[in-house]
C-alpha positions as CSV (number, residue, x, y, z in Angstrom):
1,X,-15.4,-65.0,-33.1
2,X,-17.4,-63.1,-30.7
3,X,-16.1,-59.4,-30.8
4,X,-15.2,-59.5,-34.6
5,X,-15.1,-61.3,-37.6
6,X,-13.0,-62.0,-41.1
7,X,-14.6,-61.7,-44.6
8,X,-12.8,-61.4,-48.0
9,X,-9.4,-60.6,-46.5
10,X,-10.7,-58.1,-44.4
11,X,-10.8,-57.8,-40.4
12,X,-14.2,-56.2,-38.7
13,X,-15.2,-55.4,-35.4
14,X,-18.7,-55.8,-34.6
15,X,-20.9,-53.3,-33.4
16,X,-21.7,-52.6,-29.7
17,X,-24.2,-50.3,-28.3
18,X,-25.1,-47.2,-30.8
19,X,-21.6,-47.6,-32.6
20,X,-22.0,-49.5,-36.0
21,X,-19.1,-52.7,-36.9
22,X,-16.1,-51.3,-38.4
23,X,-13.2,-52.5,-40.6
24,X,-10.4,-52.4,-38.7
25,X,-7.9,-54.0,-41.2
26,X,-6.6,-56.7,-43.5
27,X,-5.2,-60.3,-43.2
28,X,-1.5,-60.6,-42.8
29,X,0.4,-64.3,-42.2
30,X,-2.5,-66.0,-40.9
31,X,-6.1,-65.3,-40.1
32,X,-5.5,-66.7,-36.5
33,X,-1.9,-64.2,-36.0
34,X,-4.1,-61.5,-38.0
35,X,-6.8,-61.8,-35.2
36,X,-4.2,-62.3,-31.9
37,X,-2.6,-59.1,-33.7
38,X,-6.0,-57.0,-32.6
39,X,-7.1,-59.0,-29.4
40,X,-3.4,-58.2,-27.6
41,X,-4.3,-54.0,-28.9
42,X,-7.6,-54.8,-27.4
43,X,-5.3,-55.9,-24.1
44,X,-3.2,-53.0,-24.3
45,X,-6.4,-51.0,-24.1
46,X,-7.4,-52.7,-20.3
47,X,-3.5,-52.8,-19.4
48,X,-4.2,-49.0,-19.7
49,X,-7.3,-48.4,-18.1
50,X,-6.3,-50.7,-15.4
51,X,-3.3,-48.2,-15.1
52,X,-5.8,-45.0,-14.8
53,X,-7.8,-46.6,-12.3
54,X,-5.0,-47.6,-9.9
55,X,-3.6,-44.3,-10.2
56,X,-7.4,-42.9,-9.5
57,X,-7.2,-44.8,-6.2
58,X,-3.7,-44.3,-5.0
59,X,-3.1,-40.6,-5.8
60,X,-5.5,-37.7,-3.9
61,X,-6.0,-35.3,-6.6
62,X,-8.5,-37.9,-8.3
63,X,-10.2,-35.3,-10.7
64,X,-7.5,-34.6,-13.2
65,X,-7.5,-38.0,-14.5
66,X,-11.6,-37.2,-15.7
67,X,-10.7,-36.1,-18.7
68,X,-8.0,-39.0,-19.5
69,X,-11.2,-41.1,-18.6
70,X,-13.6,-39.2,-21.3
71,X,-11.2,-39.3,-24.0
72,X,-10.3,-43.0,-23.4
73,X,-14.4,-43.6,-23.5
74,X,-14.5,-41.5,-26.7
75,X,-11.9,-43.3,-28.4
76,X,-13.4,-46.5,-28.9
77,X,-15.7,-46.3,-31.6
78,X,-12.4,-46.0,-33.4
79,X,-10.1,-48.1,-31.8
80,X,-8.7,-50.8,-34.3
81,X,-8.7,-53.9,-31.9
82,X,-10.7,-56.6,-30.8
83,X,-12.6,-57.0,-27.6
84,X,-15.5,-56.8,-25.4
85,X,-16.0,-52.7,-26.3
86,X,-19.3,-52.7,-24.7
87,X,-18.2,-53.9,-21.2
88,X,-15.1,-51.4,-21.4
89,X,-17.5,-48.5,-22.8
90,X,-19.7,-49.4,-19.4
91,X,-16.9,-49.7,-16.9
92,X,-15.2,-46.0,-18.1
93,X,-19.0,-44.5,-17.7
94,X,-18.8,-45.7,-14.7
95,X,-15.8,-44.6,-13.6
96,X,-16.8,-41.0,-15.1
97,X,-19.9,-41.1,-13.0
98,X,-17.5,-41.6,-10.0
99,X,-15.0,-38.6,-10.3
100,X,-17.6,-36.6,-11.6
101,X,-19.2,-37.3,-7.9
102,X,-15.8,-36.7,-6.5
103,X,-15.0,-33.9,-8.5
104,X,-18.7,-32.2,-7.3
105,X,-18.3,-33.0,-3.4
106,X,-14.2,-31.9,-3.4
107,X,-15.7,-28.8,-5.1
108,X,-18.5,-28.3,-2.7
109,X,-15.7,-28.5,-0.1
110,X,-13.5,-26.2,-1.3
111,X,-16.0,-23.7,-1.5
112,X,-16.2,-23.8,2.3
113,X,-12.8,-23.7,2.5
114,X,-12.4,-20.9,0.1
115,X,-15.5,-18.8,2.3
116,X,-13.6,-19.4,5.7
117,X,-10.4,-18.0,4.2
118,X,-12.7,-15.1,2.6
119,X,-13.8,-14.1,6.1
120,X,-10.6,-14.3,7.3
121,X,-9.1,-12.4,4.5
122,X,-11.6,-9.7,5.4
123,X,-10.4,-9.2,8.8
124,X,-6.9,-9.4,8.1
125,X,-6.7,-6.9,5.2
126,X,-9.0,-4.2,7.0
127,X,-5.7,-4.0,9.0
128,X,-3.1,-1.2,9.6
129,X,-0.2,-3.7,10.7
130,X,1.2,-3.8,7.6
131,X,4.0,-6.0,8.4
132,X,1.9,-8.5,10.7
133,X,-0.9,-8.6,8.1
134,X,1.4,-9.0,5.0
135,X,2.7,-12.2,6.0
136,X,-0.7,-13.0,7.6
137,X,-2.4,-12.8,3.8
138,X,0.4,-14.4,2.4
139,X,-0.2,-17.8,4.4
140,X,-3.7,-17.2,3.2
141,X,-3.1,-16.7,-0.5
142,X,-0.8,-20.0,-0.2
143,X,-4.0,-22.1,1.1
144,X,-5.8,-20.2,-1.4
145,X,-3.4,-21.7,-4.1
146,X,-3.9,-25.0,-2.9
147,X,-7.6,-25.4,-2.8
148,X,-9.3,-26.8,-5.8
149,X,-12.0,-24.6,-7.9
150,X,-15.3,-24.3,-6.9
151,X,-18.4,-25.1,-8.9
152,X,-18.7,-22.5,-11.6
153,X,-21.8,-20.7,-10.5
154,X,-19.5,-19.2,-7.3
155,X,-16.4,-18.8,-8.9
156,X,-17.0,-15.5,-10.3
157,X,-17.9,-14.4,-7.1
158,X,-15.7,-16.0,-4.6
159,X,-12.4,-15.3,-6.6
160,X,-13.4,-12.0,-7.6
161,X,-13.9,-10.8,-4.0
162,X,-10.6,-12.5,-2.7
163,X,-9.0,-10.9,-5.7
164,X,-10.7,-7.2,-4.4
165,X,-9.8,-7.5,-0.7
166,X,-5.7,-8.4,-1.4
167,X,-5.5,-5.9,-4.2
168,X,-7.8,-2.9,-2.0
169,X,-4.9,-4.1,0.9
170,X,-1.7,-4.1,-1.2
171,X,-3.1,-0.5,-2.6
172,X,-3.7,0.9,0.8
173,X,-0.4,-0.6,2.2
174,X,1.6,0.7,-0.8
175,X,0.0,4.3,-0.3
176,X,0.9,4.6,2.9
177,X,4.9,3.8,2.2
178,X,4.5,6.0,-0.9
179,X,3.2,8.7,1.7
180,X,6.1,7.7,4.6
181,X,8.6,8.4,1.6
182,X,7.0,11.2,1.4
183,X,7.7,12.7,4.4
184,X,11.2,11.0,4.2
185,X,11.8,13.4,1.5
186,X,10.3,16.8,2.6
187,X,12.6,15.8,5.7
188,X,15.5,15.5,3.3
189,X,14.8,18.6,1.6
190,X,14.7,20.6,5.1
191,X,18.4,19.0,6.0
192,X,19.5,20.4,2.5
193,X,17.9,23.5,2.9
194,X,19.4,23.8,6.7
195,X,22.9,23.0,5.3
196,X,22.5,25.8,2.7
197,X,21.7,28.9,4.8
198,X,24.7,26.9,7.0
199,X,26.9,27.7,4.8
200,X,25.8,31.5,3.9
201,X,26.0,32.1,7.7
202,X,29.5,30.5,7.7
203,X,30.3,32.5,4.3
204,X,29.9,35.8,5.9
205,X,32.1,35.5,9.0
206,X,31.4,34.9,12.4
207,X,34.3,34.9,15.0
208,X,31.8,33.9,17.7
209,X,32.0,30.5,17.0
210,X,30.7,29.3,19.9
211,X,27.1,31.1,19.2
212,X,27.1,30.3,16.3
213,X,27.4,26.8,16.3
214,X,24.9,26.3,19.3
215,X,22.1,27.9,17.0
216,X,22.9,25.5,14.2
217,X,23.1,23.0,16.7
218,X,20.0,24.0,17.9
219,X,18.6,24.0,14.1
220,X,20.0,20.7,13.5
221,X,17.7,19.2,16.7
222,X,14.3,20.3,15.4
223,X,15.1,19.1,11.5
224,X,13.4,15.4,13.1
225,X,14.1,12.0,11.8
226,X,15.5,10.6,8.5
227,X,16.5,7.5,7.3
228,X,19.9,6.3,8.9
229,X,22.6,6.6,5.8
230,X,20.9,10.2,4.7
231,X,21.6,11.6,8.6
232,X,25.0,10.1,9.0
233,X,25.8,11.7,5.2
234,X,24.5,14.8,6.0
235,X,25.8,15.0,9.8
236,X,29.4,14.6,8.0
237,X,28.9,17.4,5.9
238,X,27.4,19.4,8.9
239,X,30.1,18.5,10.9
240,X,32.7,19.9,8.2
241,X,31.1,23.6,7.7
242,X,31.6,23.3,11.7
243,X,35.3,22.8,11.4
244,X,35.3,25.8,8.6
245,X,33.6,27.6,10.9
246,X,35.5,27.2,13.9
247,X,38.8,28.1,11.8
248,X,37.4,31.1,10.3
249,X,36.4,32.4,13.9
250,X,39.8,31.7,15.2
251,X,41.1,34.4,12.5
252,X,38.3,36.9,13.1
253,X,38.8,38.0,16.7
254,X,35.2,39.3,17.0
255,X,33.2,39.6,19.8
256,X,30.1,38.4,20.8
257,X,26.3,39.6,21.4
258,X,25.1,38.7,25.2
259,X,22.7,36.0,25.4
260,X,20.4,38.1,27.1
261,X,20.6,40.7,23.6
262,X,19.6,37.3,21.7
263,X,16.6,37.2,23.9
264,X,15.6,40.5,23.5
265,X,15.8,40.5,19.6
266,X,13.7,37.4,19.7
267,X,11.2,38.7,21.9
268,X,10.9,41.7,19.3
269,X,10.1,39.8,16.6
270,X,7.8,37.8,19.1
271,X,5.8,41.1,19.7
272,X,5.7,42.3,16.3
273,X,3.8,39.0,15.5
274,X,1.7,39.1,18.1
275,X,0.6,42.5,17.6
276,X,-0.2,41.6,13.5
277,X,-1.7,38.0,14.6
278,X,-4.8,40.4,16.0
279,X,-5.3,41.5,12.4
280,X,-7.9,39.6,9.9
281,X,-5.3,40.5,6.9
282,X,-1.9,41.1,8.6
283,X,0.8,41.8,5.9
284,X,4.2,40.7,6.6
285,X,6.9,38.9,4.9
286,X,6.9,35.7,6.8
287,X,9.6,34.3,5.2
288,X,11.9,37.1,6.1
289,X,10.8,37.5,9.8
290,X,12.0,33.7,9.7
291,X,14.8,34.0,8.6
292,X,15.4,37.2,11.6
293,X,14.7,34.7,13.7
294,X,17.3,32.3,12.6
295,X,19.9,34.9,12.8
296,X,18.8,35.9,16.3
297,X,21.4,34.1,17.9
298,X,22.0,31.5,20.9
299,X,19.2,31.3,23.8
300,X,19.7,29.0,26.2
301,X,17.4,25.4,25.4
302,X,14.3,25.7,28.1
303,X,14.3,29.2,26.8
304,X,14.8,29.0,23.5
305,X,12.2,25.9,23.4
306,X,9.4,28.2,24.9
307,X,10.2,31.0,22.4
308,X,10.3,28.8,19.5
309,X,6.9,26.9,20.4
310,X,5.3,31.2,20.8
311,X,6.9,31.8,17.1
312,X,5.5,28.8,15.4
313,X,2.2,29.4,17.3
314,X,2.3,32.9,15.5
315,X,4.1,32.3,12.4
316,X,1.1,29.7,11.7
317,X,-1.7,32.0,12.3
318,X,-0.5,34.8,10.4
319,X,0.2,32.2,8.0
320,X,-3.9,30.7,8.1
321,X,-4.8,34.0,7.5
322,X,-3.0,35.4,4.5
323,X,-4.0,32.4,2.7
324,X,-7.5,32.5,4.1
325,X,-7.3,36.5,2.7
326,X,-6.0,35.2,-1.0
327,X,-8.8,32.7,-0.5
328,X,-11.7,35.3,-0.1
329,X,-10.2,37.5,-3.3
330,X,-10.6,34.7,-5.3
331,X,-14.1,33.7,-4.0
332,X,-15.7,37.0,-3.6
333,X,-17.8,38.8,-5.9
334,X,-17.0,42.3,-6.8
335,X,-20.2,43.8,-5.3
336,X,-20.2,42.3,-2.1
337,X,-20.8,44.4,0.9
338,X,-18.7,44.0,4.0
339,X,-20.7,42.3,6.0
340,X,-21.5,39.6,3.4
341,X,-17.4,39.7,2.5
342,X,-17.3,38.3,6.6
343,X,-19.8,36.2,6.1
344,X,-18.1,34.3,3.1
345,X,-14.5,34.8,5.3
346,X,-16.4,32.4,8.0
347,X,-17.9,29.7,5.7
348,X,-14.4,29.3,3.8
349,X,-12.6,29.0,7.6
350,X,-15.4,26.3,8.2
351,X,-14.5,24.3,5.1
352,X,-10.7,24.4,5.5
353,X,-11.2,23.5,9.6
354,X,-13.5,20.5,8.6
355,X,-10.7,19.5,6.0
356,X,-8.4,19.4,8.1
357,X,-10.9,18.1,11.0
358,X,-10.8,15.1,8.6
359,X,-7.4,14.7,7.5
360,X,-6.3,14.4,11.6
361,X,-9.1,12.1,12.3
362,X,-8.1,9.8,9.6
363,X,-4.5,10.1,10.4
364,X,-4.6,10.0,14.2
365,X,-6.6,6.3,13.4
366,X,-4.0,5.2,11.2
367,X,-1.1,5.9,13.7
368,X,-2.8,3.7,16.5
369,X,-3.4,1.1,14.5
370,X,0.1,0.1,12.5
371,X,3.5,-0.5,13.6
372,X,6.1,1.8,11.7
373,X,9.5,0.9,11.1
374,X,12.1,2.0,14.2
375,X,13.2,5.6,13.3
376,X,9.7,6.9,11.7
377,X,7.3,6.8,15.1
378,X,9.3,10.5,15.4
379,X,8.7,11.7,12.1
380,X,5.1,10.8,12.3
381,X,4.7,12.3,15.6
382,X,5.5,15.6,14.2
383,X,3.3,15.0,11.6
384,X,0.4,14.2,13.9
385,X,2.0,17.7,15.9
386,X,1.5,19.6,12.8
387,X,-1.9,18.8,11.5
388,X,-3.2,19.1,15.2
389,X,-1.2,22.9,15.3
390,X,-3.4,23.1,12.1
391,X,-6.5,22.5,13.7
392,X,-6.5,24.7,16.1
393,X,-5.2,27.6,14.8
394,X,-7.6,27.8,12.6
395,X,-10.5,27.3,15.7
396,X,-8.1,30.3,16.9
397,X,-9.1,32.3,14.1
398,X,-12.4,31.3,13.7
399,X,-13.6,32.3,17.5
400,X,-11.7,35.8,16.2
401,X,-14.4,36.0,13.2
402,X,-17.4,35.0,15.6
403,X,-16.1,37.5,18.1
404,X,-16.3,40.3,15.6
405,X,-19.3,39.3,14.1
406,X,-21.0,39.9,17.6
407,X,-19.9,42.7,18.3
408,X,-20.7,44.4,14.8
């Protein structure tokens, strides 16, 4: 026998290579059905590596039959069969050698195809058009998927930065919805607020409907954009405090003030503020004269659009300046002259200008460069209104301050 022999009963396999002869088991029936018995497990063994190897060659993701290979190799110093071990042990090396070839050129490849879909990943995720660069990294993380590893020296790297660009994109693109909800809200909160003093101006009686309900009409108009289902539910409520108001005036009789009167009482208030806009620290309840100007009744839309942009213009730099006042209490020393008090005005001005400097810059760039769902370009256009109103106000007040400072 040339792979084994039969002594005392017994059944060995002889040795092959480093791996010593080993008893593989005992005679049953006959020596020659005892030794058939161990030549067809023997067969069984080729039937099966024959079976890897075909499916080696026929299939295209050749490396995950390596380890079936390995164990198969490491298995037969213990095998109990018969057989030419040595020339199996050779031919599984072999085919080791081979997918471990394979396994180091498919890896070499995926790493260029994992730094092509880096760069690209990179360019895509620096975007602002969220929608267009969503689905754009989602094609890529799908390739991504499908590539193989990469030799473990660049796997660290490579999958740490592709997991550091989608996550810094996803982050950005998720604070920027966070912040348009934002803003969804505050706009929400405004059409509450608006339906509120609505209803306290319907509460105390009105006969002149017809005023009336062109300044909350006109109120209605600047509140700005909301999502669709939150303006049609409160447009319904608005439209029902109209119907209450319109019944209530019926039973009132009372006259009506003159548009021309309504002009005049706004252009009041409009002096007032301009005459306390020339003061460093005007005092003034702003939240009262706002509320004047509410009540001030109809004034026809060119009008009352000029008026309104004057009052906002005004409200806003009396505004800048009381806080810029509280500002300086808090940051002033107790034995500071008046001069150095001005001094310290100026240099807080030049930190809240440069803030806000920043804040439009950085907004004004992210407004170019996404698309916004249909309904919010208006909302943020206001935004973009209100941080540049911001701005210059507070280059308003701050040519004030140098003005004086010359002069003193």
């Amino acid at each position: 026998m040339d792979y084994g022999y039969i002594k005392n009963g017994k059944v060995y396999r002889n040795a092959f290579l480093d791996f010593p002869e080993k008893e593989i088991g005992t005679v049953k029936d006959s020596e020659e059905a005892t030794m058939q018995y161990f030549t067809d497990r023997f067969q069984g063994l080729l039937n099966e590596i024959t079976e890897v190897q075909h499916k080696i060659e026929s299939q295209s993701n050749k490396g995950s039959f390596l380890m079936k290979v390995i164990n198969l190799k490491e298995s037969l110093p213990t095998m109990d069969a018969m057989g030419d071990f040595e020339s199996v042990h050779n031919k599984l090396v072999e085919i080791e050698s081979e997918l471990n070839t394979y396994i180091d050129q498919n890896r070499h490849k995926n790493l260029q195809i994992k730094t092509a879909l880096l760069e690209e990943l990179k360019s895509v995720a620096s975007s602002h058009e969220w929608k267009s660069a969503t689905e754009a990294i989602k094609e890529i993380q799908q390739k991504w998927i499908k590539t193989g590893a990469v030799d473990s020296e660049h796997k660290d790297r490579i999958e740490g930065e592709y997991k550091q660009l989608t996550n810094q994109f996803f982050e950005r693109k998720s604070a920027f919805y966070a912040e348009i909800e934002k803003m969804m809200q505050e706009k929400e909160a405004d059409y509450e607020e608006f339906l509120k003093k609505a209803r306290e101006k319907i509460s105390k009686g009105n006969s002149n409907f017809k005023t009336l309900k062109a300044d909350l009409m006109s109120e209605w108009k600047e509140l700005g954009k909301i999502k669709h289902e939150k303006h049609a539910a409160f447009w319904d409520e608005f439209q029902r405090l109209l119907k209450s108001a319109m019944r209530s005036s019926k039973s009132a009789g009372q006259g009506k003030a003159s548009v021309e009167e309504n002009i005049k009482r706004r252009q009041e208030i409009l002096d007032k503020l301009s005459a306390l806009s020339e003061s460093l620290e005007p005092k003034i309840n702003l939240n009262q004269v706002r509320k004047e100007w509410k009540m001030a009744g109809f004034v026809p839309k060119q009008k009352n659009y000029e008026m309104n942009e004057t009052f906002h213009r005004l409200t806003s730099l009396i505004s800048e300046k009381i806080f810029l006042g509280q500002l300086l209490q808090k940051k002033a020393r107790k034995d500071m002259s008046e001069q150095d008090l001005e001094k310290l005005r100026i240099r807080l001005l030049y930190d809240l200008l440069n803030r806000d400097v920043a804040e439009l810059k950085t907004f004004e760039e992210n407004v170019e460069k996404f698309n916004t769902a249909k309904g919010l370009d208006h909302l943020l256009d206001q935004k973009l209104f209100q941080q540049k109103r911001k701005v210059e106000v507070k280059k308003e007040i701050l040519n004030q301050l140098k003005g004086l400072q010359n002069s003193n």
